[in-house]
N, C-alpha and C positions, 0 to 999 in steps of 0.2 A: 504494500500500500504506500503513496506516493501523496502526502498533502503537504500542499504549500498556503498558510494562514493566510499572506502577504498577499499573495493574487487570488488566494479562491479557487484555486484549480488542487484537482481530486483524481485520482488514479488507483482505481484497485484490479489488480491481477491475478485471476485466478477466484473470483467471488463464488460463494459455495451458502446455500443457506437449505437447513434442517427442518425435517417438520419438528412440531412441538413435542420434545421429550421419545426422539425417535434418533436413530442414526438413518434413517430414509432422505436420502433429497429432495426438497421441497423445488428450489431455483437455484441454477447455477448461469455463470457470466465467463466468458473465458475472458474479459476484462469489461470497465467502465468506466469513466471519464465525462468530469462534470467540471463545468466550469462557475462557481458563485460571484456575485454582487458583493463585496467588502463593506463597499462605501453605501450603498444600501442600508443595510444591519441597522445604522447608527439613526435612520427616519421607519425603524420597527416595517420594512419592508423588505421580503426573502426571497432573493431571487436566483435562479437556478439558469445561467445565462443560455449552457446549452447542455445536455446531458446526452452519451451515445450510450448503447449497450453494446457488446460486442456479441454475436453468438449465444444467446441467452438459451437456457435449455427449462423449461417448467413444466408441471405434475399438477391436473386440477384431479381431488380424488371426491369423486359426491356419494353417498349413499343416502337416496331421496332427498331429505332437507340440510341434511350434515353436508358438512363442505371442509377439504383438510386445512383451509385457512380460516375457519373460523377462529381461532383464538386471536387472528391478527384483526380480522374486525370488531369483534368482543373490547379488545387492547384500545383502540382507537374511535369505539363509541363513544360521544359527549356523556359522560354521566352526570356531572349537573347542570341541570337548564335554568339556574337561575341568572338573570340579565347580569352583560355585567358592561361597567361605566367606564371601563379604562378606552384611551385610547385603540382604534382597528389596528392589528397586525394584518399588513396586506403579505400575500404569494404568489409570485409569478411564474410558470416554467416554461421557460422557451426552448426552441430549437430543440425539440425529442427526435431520438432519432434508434428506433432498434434494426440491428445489423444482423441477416442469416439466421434467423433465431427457430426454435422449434418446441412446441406445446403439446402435451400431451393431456387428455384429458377422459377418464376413466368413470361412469357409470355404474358402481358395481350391483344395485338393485334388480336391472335389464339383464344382464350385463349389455354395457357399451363400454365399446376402446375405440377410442381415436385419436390420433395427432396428425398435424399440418408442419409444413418445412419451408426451411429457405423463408420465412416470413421474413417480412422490410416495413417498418414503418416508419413515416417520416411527419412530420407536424411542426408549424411555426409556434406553436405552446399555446398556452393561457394565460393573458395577464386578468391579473385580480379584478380589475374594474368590469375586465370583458366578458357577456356570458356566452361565447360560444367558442368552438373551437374544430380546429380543421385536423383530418389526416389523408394520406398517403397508405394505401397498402398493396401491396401486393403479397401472395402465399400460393403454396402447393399444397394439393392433396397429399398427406405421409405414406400411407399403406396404400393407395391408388393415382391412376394420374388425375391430371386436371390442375387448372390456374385459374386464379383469381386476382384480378388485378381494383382496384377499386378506389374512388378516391367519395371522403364520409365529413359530414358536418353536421355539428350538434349543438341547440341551443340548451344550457343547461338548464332552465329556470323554468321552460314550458316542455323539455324534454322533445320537441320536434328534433327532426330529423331528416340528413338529405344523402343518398347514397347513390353514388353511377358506378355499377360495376361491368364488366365485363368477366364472363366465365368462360370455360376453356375446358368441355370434357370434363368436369369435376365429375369425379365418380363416387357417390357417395353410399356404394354399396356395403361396404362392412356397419354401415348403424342398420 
């Protein structure tokens, strides 16, 4: 791992992350690399100037309502909703960017197995003020052929939605 305070920029190599209280791999990165807002920080605004993933590799595991990242969203629910009067902490994150990545995603009730490859995504970020946000993707069918290329835009507040894809032979026979 490579941080420099001074400029905000972040390097980890080799990123590897566990499920909860398992030696099983939740997500791994064969690196990352984020670049932060310094001078930011100091007007309680966080900004993530540009972040890549390299090769990212992840595991969705569901059985019915169970999900193996529930303890991450448990962790990061608000739990208290009383108002509060301090000055807004704004969050920006621009320029996302995931590199060759591959997702796997496991049903075990049905059973369903599936993963997607060579995913790319690319996106100008989110600033704080703004409620929408753009992507880029393109992926392959994992266990079958087929492409998808696609480019997706989401208001977050009314949850609309605009997607133009083009498919390519997706074979979506193993679900």
């Amino acid at each position: 791992m490579y941080v420099n305070p001074l400029t905000g920029h972040v390097y980890i190599k080799n990123l590897r992350v566990y499920e909860n209280h398992s030696d099983s791999l939740f997500f791994t990165a064969k690196a990352v690399s984020a670049d932060f807002s310094m001078f930011k920080l100091f007007y309680k605004t966080y900004e993530i100037n540009s972040i890549i993933v390299y090769s990212p590799w992840g595991r969705i595991i569901q059985n019915k309502r169970q999900i193996n990242f529930q303890d991450i969203i448990d962790h990061y629910r608000r739990k208290d909703r009383t108002p509060n009067h301090n000055p807004p902490t704004h969050f920006n994150i621009l320029n996302c960017v995931i590199k060759d990545g591959e997702f796997h995603y496991d049903e075990t009730s049905i059973p369903v197995t599936y993963y997607i490859k060579h995913v790319n995504i690319e996106s100008p970020g989110k600033w704080w003020d703004v409620d929408s946000m753009f992507y880029k993707v393109s992926l392959q069918s994992g266990p079958t052929s087929g492409v998808i290329n696609a480019t997706y835009s989401m208001i977050f507040k009314s949850l609309d939605f605009r997607i133009k894809a083009t498919v390519d032979s997706f074979d979506l026979k193993p679900l």
